[in-house]
SEKENU-103104 format. One line per field, with one value per residue (C-alpha): x, y, z; residue number from 1. Coordinates in steps of 0.05 Angstrom, whole numbers. Layout:
c1 c(X,...);
c2 c(Y,...);
c3 c(Z,...);
k c(NUM,...);
REM end
This chain:
c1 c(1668,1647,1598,1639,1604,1533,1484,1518,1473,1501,1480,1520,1491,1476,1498,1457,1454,1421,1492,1545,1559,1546,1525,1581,1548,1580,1586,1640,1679,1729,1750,1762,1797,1843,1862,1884,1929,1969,2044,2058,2103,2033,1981,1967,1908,1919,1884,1912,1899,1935,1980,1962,1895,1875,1834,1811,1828,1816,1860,1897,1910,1949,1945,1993,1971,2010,2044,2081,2027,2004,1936,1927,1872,1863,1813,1800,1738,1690,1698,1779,1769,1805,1861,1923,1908,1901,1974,2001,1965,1985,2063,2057,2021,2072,2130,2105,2087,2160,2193,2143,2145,2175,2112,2146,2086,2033,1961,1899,1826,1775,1728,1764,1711,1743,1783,1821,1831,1871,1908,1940,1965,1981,2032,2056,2089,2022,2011,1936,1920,1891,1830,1783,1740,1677,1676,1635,1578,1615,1685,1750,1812,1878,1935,2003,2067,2140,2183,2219,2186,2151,2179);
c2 c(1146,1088,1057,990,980,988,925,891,865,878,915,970,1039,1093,1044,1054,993,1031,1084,1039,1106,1107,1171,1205,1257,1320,1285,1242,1296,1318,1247,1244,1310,1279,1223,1260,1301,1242,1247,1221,1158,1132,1163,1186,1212,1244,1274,1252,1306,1326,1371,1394,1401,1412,1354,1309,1243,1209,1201,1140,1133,1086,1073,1042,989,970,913,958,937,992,985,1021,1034,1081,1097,1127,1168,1126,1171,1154,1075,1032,1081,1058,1100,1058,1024,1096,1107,1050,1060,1135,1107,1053,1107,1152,1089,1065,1134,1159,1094,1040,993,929,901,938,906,910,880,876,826,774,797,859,845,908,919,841,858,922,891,825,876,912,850,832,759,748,713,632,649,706,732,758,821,865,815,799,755,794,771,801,820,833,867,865,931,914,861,912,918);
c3 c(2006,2046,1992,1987,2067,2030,2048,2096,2152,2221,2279,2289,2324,2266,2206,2140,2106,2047,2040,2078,2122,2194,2232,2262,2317,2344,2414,2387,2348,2402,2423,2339,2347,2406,2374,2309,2359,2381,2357,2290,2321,2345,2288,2225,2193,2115,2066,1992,1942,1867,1873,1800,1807,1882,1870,1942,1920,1992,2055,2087,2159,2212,2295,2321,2379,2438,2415,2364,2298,2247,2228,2160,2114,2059,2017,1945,1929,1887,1822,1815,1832,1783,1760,1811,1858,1913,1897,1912,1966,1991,1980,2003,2064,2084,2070,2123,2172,2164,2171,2222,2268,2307,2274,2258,2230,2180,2179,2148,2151,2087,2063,2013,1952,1952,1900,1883,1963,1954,1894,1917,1984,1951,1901,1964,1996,2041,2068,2082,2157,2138,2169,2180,2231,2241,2280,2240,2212,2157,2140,2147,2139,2165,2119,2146,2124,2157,2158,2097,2073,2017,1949);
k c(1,2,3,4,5,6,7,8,9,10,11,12,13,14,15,16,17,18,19,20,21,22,23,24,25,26,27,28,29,30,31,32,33,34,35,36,37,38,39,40,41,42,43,44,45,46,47,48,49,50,51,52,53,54,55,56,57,58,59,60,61,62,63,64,65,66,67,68,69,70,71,72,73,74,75,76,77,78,79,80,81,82,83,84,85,86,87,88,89,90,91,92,93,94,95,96,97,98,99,100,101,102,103,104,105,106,107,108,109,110,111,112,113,114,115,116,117,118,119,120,121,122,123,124,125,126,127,128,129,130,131,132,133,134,135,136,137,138,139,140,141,142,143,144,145,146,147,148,149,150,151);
REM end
């Protein structure tokens, strides 16, 4: 699911450059575990599957930082890109941060030539940041939604 991270150049412990996927060990699964325990006002982590089918079609999630900001992503699984999905996630996903939270404020960082990741937040309402950072070894820029500010 992570393929669209595949051949970036950055030093990050356990990253494969080669699969975009970095190694997750066991050691780090119960501080994973605690923070999908926190209460729903501060996280979210879902799995997004058809109800018809029992298909996995991928999972969105939001945290919730101190100074009262969602920070979303989602993400589709590489064989149902390019169908809408991600616009539904999307909607679905800001649904439950709205109802769920007192997030005034939904963001999200992605590279600018991710084209479909800019279209589906430029539909949802999302104003991109004027400049992007560098965290990760590549540009990012920040995109930003206001509770009801989406249409």
């Amino acid at each position: 699911m992570m393929s669209y991270n595949a051949g970036w150049q950055i030093s990050f412990r356990g990253y494969d450059a080669d699969t975009g996927c970095i190694d997750w060990p066991e050691t780090a699964w119960l501080a994973f575990e605690a923070r999908l325990a926190m209460p729903a006002s501060q996280r979210g982590y879902y799995y997004v599957q058809d109800l018809e089918t029992g298909e996995f079609l991928g999972h969105v999630h939001y945290e919730v930082d101190s100074a009262g900001a969602a920070h979303i992503g989602l993400n589709v699984i590489p064989s149902r890109r390019g169908k809408g999905l991600g616009q539904l996630f999307l909607k679905l996903l800001l649904e439950r941060v709205w109802l769920e939270t007192g997030a005034q404020v939904a963001v999200n960082d992605f590279e600018d030539d991710r084209l479909d990741a800019v279209r589906i937040h430029q539909r949802r309402g999302f104003v991109p940041d004027p400049t992007t950072t560098c965290g990760l070894g590549r540009p990012t820029r920040t995109w930003r939604l206001r509770r009801g500010d989406s249409w």
